[in-house]
C-alpha positions in Angstrom: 9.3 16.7 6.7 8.2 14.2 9.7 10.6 12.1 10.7 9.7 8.4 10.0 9.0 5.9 12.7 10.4 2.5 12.4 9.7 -0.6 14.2 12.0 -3.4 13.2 10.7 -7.5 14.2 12.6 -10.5 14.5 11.5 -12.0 11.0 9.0 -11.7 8.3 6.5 -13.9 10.1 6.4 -12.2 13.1 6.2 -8.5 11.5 3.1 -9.9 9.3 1.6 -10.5 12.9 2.9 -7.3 14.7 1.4 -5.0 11.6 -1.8 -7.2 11.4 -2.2 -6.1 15.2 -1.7 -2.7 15.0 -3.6 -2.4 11.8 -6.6 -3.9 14.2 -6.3 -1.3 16.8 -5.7 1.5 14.3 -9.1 0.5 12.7 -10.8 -0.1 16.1 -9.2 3.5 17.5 -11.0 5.2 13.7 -14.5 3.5 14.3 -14.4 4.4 18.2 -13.7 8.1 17.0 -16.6 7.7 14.5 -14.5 7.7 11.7 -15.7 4.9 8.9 -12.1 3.6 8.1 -10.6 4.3 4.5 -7.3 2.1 4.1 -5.5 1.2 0.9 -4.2 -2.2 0.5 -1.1 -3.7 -0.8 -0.2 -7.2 -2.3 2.9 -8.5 -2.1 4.0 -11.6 0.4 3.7 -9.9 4.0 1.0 -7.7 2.4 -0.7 -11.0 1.8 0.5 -12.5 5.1 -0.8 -9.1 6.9 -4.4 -10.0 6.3 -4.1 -13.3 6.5 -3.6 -13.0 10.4 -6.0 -10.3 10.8 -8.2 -13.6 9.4 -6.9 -15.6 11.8 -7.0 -13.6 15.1 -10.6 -13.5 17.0 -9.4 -9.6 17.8 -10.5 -9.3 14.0 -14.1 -9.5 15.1 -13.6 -5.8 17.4 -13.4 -4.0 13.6 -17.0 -3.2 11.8 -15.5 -4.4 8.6 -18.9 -3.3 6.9 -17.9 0.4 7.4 -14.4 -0.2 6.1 -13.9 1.3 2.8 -11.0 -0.8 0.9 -8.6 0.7 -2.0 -5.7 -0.3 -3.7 -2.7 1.3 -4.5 -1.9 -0.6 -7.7 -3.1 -3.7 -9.5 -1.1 -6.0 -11.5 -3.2 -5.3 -15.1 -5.0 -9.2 -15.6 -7.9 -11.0 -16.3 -10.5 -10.9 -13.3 -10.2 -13.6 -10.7 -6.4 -14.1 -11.7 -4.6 -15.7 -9.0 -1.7 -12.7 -9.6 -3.8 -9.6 -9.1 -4.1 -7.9 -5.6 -7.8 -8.0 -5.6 -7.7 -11.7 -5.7 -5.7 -12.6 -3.3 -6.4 -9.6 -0.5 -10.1 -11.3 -1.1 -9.1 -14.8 -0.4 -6.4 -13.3 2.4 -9.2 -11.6 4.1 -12.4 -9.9 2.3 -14.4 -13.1 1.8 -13.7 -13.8 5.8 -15.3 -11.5 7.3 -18.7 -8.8 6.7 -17.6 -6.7 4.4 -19.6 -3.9 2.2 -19.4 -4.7 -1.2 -20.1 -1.6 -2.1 -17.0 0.1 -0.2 -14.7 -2.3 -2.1 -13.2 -0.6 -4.6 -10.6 -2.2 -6.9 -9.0 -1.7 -9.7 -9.8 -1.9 -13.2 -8.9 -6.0 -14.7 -7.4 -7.1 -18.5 -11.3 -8.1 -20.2 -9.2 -8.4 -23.3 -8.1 -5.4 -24.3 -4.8 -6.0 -23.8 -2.3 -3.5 -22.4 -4.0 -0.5 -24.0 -7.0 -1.1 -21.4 -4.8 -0.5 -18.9 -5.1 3.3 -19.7 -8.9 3.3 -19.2 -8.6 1.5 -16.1 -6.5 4.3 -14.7 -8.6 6.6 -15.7 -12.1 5.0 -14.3 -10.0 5.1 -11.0 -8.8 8.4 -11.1 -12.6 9.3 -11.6 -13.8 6.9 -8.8 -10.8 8.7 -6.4 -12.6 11.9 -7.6 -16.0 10.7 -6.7 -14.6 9.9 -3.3 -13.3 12.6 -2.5 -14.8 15.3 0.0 -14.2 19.0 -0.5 -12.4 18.8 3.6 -9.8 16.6 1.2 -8.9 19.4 -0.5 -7.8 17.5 -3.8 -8.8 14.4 -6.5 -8.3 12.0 -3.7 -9.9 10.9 -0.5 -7.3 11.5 2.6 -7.2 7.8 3.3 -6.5 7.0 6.9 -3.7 3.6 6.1 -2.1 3.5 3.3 -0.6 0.0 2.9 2.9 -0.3 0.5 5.8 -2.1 0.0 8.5 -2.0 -1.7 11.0 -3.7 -4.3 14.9 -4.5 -3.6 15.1 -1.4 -6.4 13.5 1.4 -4.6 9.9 0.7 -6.3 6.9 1.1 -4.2 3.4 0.3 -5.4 4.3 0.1 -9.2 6.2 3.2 -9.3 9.5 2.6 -10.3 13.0 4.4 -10.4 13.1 6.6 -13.4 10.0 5.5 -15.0 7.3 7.7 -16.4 5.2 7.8 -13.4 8.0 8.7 -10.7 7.8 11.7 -12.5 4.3 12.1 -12.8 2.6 15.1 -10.7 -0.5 16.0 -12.1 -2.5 12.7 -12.5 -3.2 10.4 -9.5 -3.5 7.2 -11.1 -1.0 5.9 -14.0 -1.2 3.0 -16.6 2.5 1.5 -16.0 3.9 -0.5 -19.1 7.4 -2.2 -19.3 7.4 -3.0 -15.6 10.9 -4.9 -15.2 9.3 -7.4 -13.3 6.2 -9.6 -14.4 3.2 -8.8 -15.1 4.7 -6.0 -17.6 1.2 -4.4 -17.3 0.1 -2.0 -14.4 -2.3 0.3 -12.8 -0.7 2.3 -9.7 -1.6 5.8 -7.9 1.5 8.0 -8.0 3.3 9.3 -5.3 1.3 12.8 -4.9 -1.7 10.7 -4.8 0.0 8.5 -2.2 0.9 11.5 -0.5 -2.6 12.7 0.2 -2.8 9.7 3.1 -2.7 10.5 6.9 -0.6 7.6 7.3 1.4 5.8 5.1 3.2 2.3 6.2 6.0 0.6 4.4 5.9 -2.7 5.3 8.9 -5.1 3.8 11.4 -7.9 5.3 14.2 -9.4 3.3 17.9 -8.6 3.0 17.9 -7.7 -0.9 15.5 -4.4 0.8 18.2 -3.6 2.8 20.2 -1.2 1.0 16.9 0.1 -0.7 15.7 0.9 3.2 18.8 2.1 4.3 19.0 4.8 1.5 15.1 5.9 1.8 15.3 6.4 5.1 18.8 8.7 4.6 17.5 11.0 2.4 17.8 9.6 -1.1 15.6 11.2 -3.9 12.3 9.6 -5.0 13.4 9.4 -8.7 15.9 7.2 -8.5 14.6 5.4 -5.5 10.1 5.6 -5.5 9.8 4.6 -1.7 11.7 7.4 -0.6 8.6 9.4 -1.7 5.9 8.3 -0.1 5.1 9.9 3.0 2.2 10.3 5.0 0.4 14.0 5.5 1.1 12.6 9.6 2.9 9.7 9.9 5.0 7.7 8.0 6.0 4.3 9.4 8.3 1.7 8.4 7.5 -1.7 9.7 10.5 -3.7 8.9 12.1 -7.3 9.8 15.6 -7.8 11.0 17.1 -8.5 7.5 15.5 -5.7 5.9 17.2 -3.4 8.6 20.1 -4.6 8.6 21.9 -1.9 6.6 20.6 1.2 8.6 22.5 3.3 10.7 22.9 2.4 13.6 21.1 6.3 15.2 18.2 5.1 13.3 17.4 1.2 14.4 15.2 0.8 16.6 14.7 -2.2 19.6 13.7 -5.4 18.0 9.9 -6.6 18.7 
């Protein structure tokens, strides 16, 4: 396994700045290769934060947003247009900013008032949609997404994977109906870790002290059952983008300069 790379900022607002920046080049570096960008989002505050700079910064305007394709890696299962789900606010973050494709937007399934028990079919409409997606060079049920955006949970969760839960285990399907969540809403949709797996690149990017312990143990080695972040990995880089608090319990070998 690749070691990680790990950048560590000063604070949270300064990391949501530095990732926004390299997420820029990254996309500008794709489209100058002729690649038409496929990068997952995340919710979450510095998720959130993340695209609000990319809004904000007139570098934004270098991407061809219209040849972006957007995915998510989990949904919180709720009405459409709810204020809570990652859809919403990545579109108010960013999405409605700037010229986007509607047809490369691809979220997930919302509650239309089935309750819970819709949140299977919406896993499995997106499972089919990954499917669709997916070109035989993939070699699998899942496009090879270029960015895959995560973060994590002072637990160990990442997207809505969480320790010992059903879908930590999970290694056949690549999307996963989540129910009993321990924190609200109880009601998920989240690709699993193989599916996350299948990305070139996958970036963890989370500040906060309560991470700290959560960071220290992924990045030492702990199993993904008990602690979901520790499995996801990128098929060539995985990259933790990390404040000062967050890093504050890693060994000292492993932190490097702050930004």
């Amino acid at each position: 396994m690749m070691a990680a790379d790990i950048t560590v900022h000063a604070n949270p607002d300064v990391l949501a700045a530095a990732a926004a920046a390299r997420l820029l080049t990254r996309l500008v570096d794709l489209q100058a290769a002729g690649t038409a960008p496929k990068l997952v989002l995340t919710g979450g505050g510095v998720g959130i934060a993340m695209l609000e700079h990319i809004r904000q910064t007139p570098a934004r305007d270098a991407v061809d947003w219209g040849q972006v394709e957007f995915w998510w890696g989990d949904e919180r299962f709720l009405p459409p247009g709810h204020p809570e789900r990652n859809e919403t606010q990545a579109r108010e973050a960013l999405l409605d900013h700037v010229r986007v494709d509607p047809a490369k937007i691809f979220p997930m399934g919302a509650d239309t008032g089935t309750g819970p028990s819709g949140a299977e079919a919406a896993a499995e409409a997106y499972a089919e949609l990954l499917a669709r997606a997916a070109r035989p060079e993939d070699h699998g049920p899942v496009p090879s997404f270029d960015v895959f955006l995560l973060g994590m949970g002072g637990e160990g969760h990442t997207a809505s994977v969480f320790p010992h839960s059903p879908a930590v285990y999970e290694t056949e399907r690549t999307v996963v109906a989540v129910h009993g969540c321990p924190k609200p809403p109880p009601t998920r949709v989240s690709l699993t870790l193989p599916a996350i797996r299948s990305a070139a690149e996958v970036w963890i990017v989370t500040t906060g002290e309560a991470k700290a312990a959560a960071v220290s143990m992924a990045l030492s080695g702990a199993g993904e059952v008990a602690l979901p972040v520790a499995g996801a990995r990128g098929r060539r880089r995985t990259r933790w983008l990390l404040d000062r608090a967050a890093a504050s319990k890693l060994p000292r070998d492993l932190v490097p300069a702050i930004g």
